[in-house]
MITOR-889869 format. One record per residue (C-alpha): x, y, z; residue in three letters. Coordinates in steps of 0.05 Angstrom, whole numbers, m for minus. Example, Ala and Ser with C-alpha at 12.3 -4.5 7.8 and 13.67 -1.06 7.14 Angstrom:
2
(pt (246,m90,156),ALA)
(pt (273,m21,143),SER)
END
This chain:
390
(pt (m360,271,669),UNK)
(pt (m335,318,609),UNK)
(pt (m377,352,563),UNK)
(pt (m365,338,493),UNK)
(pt (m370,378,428),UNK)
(pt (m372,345,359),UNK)
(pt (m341,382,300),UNK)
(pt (m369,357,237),UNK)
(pt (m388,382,164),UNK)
(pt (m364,372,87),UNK)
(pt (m300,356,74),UNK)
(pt (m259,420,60),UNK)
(pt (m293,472,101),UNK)
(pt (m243,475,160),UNK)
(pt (m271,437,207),UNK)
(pt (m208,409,240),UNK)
(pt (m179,479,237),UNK)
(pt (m246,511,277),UNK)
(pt (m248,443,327),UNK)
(pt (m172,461,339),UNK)
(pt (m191,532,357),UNK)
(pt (m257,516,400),UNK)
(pt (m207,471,447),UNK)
(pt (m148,529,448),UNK)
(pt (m204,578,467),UNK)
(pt (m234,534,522),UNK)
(pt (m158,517,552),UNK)
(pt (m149,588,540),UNK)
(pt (m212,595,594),UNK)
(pt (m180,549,633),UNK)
(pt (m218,496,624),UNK)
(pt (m184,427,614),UNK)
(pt (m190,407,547),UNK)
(pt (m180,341,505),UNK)
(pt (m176,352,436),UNK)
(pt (m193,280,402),UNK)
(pt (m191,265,322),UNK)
(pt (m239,202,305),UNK)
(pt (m220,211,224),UNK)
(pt (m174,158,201),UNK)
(pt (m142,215,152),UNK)
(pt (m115,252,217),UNK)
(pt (m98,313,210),UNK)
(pt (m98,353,285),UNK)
(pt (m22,347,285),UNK)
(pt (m12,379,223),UNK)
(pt (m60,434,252),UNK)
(pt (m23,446,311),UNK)
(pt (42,434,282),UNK)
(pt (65,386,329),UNK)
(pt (67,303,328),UNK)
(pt (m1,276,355),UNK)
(pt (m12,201,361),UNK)
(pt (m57,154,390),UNK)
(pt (m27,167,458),UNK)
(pt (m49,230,488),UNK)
(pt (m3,287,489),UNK)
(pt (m7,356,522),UNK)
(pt (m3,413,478),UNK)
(pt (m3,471,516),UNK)
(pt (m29,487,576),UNK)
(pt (m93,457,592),UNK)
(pt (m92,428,529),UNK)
(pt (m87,355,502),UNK)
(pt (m93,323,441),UNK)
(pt (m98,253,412),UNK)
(pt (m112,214,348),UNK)
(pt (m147,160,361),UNK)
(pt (m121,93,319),UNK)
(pt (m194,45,332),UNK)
(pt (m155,m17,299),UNK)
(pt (m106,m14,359),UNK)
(pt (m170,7,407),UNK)
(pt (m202,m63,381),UNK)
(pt (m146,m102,395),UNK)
(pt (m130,m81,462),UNK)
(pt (m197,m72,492),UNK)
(pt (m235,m116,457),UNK)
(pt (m195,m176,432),UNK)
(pt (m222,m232,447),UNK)
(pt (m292,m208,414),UNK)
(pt (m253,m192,345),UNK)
(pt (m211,m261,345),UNK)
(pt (m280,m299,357),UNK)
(pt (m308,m258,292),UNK)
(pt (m244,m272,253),UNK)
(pt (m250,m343,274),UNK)
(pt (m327,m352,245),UNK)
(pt (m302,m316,185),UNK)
(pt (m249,m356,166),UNK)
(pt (m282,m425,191),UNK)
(pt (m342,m408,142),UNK)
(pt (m287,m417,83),UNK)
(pt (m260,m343,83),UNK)
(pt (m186,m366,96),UNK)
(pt (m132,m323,113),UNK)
(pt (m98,m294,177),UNK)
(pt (m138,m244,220),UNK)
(pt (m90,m192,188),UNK)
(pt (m111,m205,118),UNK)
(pt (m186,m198,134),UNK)
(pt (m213,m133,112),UNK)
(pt (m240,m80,175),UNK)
(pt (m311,m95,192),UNK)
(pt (m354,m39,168),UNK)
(pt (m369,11,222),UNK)
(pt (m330,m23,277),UNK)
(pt (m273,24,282),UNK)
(pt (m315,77,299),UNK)
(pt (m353,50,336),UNK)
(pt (m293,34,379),UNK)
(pt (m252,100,367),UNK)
(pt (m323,127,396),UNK)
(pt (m326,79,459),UNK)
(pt (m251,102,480),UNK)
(pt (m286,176,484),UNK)
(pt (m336,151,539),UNK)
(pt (m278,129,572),UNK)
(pt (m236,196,568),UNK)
(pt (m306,237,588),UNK)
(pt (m309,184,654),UNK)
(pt (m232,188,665),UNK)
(pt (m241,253,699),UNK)
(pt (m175,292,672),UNK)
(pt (m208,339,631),UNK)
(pt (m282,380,633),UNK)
(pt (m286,386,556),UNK)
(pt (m278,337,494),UNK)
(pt (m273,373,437),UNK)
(pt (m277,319,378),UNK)
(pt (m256,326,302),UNK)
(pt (m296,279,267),UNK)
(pt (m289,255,189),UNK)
(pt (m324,284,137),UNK)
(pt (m404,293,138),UNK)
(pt (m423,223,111),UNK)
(pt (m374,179,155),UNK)
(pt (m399,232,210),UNK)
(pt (m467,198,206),UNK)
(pt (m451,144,196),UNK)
(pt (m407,140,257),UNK)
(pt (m460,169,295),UNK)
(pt (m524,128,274),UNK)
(pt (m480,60,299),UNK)
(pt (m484,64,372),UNK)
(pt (m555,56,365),UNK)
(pt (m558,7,306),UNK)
(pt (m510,m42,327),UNK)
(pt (m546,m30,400),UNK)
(pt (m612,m41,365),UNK)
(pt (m580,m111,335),UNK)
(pt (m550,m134,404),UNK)
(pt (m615,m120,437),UNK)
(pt (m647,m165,381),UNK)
(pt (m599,m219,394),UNK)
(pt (m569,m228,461),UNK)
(pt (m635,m254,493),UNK)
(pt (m632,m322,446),UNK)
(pt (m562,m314,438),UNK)
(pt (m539,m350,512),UNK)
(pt (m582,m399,492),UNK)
(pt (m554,m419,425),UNK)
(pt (m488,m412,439),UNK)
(pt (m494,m462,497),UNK)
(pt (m545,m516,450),UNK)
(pt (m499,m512,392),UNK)
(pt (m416,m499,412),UNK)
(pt (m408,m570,424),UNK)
(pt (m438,m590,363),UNK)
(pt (m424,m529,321),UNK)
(pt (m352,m554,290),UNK)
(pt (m372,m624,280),UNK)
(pt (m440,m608,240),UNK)
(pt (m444,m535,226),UNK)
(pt (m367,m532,214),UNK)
(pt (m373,m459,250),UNK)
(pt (m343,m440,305),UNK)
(pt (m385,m391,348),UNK)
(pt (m363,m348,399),UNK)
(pt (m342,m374,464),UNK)
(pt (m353,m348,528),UNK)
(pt (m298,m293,533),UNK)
(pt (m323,m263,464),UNK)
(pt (m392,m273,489),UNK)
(pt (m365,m234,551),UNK)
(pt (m343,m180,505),UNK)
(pt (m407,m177,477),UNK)
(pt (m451,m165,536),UNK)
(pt (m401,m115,561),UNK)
(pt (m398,m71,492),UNK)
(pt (m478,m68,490),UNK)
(pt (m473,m43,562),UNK)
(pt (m421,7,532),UNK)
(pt (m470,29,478),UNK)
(pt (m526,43,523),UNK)
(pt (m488,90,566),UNK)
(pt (m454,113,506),UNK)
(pt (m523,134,475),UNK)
(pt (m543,156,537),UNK)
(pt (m483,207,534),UNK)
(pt (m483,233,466),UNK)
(pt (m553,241,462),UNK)
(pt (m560,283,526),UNK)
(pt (m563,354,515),UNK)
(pt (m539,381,566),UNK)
(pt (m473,341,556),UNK)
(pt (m459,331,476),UNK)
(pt (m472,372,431),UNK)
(pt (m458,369,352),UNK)
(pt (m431,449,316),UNK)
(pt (m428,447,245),UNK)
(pt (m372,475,196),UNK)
(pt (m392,502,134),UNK)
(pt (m372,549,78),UNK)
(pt (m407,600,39),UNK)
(pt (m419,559,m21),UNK)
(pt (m482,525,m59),UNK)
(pt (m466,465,m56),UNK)
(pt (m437,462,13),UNK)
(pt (m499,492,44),UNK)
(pt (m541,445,15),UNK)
(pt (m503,380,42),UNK)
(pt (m506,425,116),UNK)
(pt (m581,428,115),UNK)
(pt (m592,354,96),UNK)
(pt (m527,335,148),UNK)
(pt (m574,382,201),UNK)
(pt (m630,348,193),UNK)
(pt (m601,280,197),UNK)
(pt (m562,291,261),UNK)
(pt (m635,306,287),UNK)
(pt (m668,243,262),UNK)
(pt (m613,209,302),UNK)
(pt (m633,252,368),UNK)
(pt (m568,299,365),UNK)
(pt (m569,361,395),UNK)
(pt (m536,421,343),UNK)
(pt (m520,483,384),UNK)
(pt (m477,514,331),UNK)
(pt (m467,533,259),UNK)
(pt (m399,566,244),UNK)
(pt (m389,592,173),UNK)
(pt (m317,592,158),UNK)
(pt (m278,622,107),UNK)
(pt (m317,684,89),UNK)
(pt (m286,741,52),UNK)
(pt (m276,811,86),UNK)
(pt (m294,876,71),UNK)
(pt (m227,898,28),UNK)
(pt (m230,832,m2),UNK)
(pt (m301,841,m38),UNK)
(pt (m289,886,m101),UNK)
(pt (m252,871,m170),UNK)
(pt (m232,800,m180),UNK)
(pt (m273,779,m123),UNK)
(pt (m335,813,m129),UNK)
(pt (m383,763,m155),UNK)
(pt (m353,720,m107),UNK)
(pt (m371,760,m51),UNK)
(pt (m436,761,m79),UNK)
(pt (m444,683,m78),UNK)
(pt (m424,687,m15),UNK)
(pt (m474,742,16),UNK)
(pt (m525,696,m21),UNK)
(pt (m504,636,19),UNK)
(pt (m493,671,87),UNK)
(pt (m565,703,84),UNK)
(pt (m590,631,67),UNK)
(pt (m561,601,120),UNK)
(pt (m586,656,171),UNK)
(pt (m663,641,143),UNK)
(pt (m653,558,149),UNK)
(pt (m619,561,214),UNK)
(pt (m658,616,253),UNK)
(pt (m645,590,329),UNK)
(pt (m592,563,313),UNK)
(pt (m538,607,340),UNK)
(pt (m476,621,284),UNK)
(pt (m413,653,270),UNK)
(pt (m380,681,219),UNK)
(pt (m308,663,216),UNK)
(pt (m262,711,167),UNK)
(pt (m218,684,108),UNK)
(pt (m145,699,131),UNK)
(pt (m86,713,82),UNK)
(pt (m47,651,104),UNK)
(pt (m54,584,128),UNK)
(pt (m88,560,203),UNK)
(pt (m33,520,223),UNK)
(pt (11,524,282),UNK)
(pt (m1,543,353),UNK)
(pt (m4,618,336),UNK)
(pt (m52,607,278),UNK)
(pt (m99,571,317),UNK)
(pt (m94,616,369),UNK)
(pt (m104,670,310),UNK)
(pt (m170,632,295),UNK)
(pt (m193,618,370),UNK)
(pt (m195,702,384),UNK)
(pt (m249,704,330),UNK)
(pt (m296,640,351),UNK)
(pt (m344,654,406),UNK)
(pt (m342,616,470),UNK)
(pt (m391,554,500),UNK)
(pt (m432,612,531),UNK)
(pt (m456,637,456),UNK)
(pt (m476,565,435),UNK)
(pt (m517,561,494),UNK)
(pt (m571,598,472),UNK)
(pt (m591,548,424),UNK)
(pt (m670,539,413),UNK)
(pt (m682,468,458),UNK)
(pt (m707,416,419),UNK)
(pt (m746,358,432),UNK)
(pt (m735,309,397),UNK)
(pt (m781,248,410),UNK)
(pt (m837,254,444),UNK)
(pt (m903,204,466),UNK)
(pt (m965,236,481),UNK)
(pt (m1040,193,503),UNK)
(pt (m1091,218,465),UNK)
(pt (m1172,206,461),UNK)
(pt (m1152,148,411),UNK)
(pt (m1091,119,426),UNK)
(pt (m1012,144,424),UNK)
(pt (m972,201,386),UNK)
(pt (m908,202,371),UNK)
(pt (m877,268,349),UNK)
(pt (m809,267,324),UNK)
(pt (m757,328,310),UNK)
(pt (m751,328,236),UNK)
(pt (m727,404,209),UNK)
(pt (m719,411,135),UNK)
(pt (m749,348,117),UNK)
(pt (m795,343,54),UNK)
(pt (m859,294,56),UNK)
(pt (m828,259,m12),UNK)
(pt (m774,243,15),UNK)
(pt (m805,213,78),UNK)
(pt (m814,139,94),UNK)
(pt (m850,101,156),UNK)
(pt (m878,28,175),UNK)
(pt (m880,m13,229),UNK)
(pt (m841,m75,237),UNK)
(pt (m862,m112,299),UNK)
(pt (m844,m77,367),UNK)
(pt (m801,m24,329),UNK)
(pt (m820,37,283),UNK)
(pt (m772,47,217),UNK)
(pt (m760,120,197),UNK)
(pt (m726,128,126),UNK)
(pt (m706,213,105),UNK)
(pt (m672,203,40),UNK)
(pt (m611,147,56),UNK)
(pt (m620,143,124),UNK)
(pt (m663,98,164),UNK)
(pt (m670,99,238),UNK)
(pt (m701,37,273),UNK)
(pt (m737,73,337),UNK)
(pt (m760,4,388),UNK)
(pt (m828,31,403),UNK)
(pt (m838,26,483),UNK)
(pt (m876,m28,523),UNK)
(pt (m952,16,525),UNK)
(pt (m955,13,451),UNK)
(pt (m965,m64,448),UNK)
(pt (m1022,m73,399),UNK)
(pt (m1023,m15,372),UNK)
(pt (m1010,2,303),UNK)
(pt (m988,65,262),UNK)
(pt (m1059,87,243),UNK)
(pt (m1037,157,212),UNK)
(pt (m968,201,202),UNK)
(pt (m965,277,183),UNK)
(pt (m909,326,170),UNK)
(pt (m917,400,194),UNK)
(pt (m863,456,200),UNK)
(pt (m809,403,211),UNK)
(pt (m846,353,261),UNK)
(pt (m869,289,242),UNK)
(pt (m934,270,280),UNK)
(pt (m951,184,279),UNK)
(pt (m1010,166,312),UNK)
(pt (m1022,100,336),UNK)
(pt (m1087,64,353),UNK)
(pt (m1115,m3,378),UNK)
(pt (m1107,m65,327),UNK)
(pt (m1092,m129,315),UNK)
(pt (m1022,m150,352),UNK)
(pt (m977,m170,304),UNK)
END
């Protein structure tokens, strides 16, 4: 199976340009290399200068690229669960044809991200090098495996059983129409996909996650809160590559205090993100587009090898203690005040700032409770004990 390498960061810094040049230098290696763009605003072609669709085309040699159009994915792979939704929708009074109903949220990601397990288990190529949308649809994309899994999970055991009590009644008295048993099908066969899927992208020595940035205030502050939320969510980042910074004959008159800002931000970024290996990528005089600027851009962005040495990281881990259970969990950069926990049944609810992760707490820690939690130097320690089972 592939390895795969997720390009994210703020929209603006680059990123499609640098996740361009990562796959030209690893076909360059000759490695086979898919270059895939999950963000609906596609823009890979325009990089490479040639017409990219959601067919895979080669590029050069070893090189492929594809956009990746997830309303077309959902209707060809997984039809008959869509047209089962669309059919509860518009039997609960929503009216209209399925191609009037608006996208559900989420799903076309989710999809665009299932057709990547199936390109990394296809076997024709050894890297995936994905361009992914801007920072917040990034998480967003990457948080749904596990929250939609997290729902299925919740529902599929009581779900054979109500679908086969209430089908037969549910048009004449509920005036519903559930899904039958292809959709249901569907269903049991995407929450198989989402397991492996999870079990891909959160495997370290497979996926990893390199983030694009810039040089500027701003943008270095949305990088450390998009780092620490990709590690909430259990994703390994290997990489930091600042893009776009000014060289040496560039840094006097008009763009002095510039180059100041931007010494500012680079030495920042070196303090926040010490083990975290990163390059400095220069600000060229014309535009990264085209085979030969990508190529331009590829000679100056280190190699798999230089990622490597990323610090490991842990990111969940149960340890038996004297009085019960601890669970420490990878949280770098997070502040206490912006820190949230409880316990809701079997499952443990972590909420940094917008984000909340639903973490099902395994089978030992049956009535047990959260009796303490503590944050130190970026790892958040919950204790459980004995109690009452809820």
């Amino acid at each position: 199976m592939a390895n795969i390498r997720i390009f994210t960061g703020k929209g603006g810094v680059g990123k499609t340009s640098v996740a361009a040049a990562s796959a030209w230098k690893a076909a360059a290696q000759g490695v086979s290399t898919l270059l895939v763009s999950t963000d609906a605003a596609h823009s890979v072609g325009d990089v490479l200068g040639q017409r990219v669709g959601p067919a895979v085309v080669e590029v050069a040699a070893n090189l492929s690229a594809v956009e990746l159009d997830a309303d077309r994915i959902m209707e060809q792979e997984y039809g008959d669960l869509m047209r089962s939704v669309t059919s509860m929708v518009t039997s609960a009074g929503a009216g209209g044809d399925q191609e009037d109903l608006p996208a559900m949220p989420g799903y076309d990601g989710l999809f665009a991200l299932l057709k990547i397990i199936d390109f990394a288990e296809s076997g024709n190529w050894e890297t995936i090098v994905v361009d992914c949308a801007p920072t917040g649809e990034t998480l967003a994309l990457l948080k749904f495996p596990e929250l939609f899994g997290w729902y299925l999970e919740k529902w599929l055991p009581a779900g054979k059983v109500a679908l086969r009590v209430l089908s037969p009644l549910s048009k004449k008295l509920l005036k519903l129409e559930l899904p039958d048993k292809h959709a249901l099908s569907d269903i049991e066969r995407l929450y198989v996909r989402l397991i492996e899927l999870q079990q891909l992208l959160k495997d370290p020595a497979r996926t990893s996650v390199r983030i694009v940035t810039l040089p500027e205030k701003m943008v270095v502050e949305e990088t450390k809160r998009n780092y620490l939320y990709l590690n909430l969510f259990g994703y390994r980042v290997d990489g930091l590559v600042v893009n776009r910074m000014l060289p040496p004959e560039a840094q006097s008159g008009f763009f002095a205090e510039w180059a100041e800002v931007q010494a500012r931000c680079a030495n920042e970024l070196n303090q926040v993100f010490d083990g975290v290996p990163h390059e400095h990528l220069p600000w060229y005089e014309t535009d990264i587009c085209g085979l030969a600027g990508v190529e331009r851009l590829a000679a100056a962005l280190p190699d798999d090898a230089f990622f490597a040495a990323a610090s490991p990281v842990e990111h969940e881990r149960y340890e038996k203690t004297d009085e019960g259970w601890v669970l420490e969990l990878a949280l770098p950069l997070a502040r206490k005040e912006a820190l949230e926990l409880y316990q809701a049944s079997s499952d443990l609810v972590v909420r940094v700032g917008p984000l909340t992760r639903c973490i099902p707490l395994p089978n030992v820690l049956a009535g047990y409770e959260v009796g303490a939690a503590r944050l130190n130097d970026g790892v958040l320690r919950v204790e459980f004990a004995k109690g009452e089972v809820r």
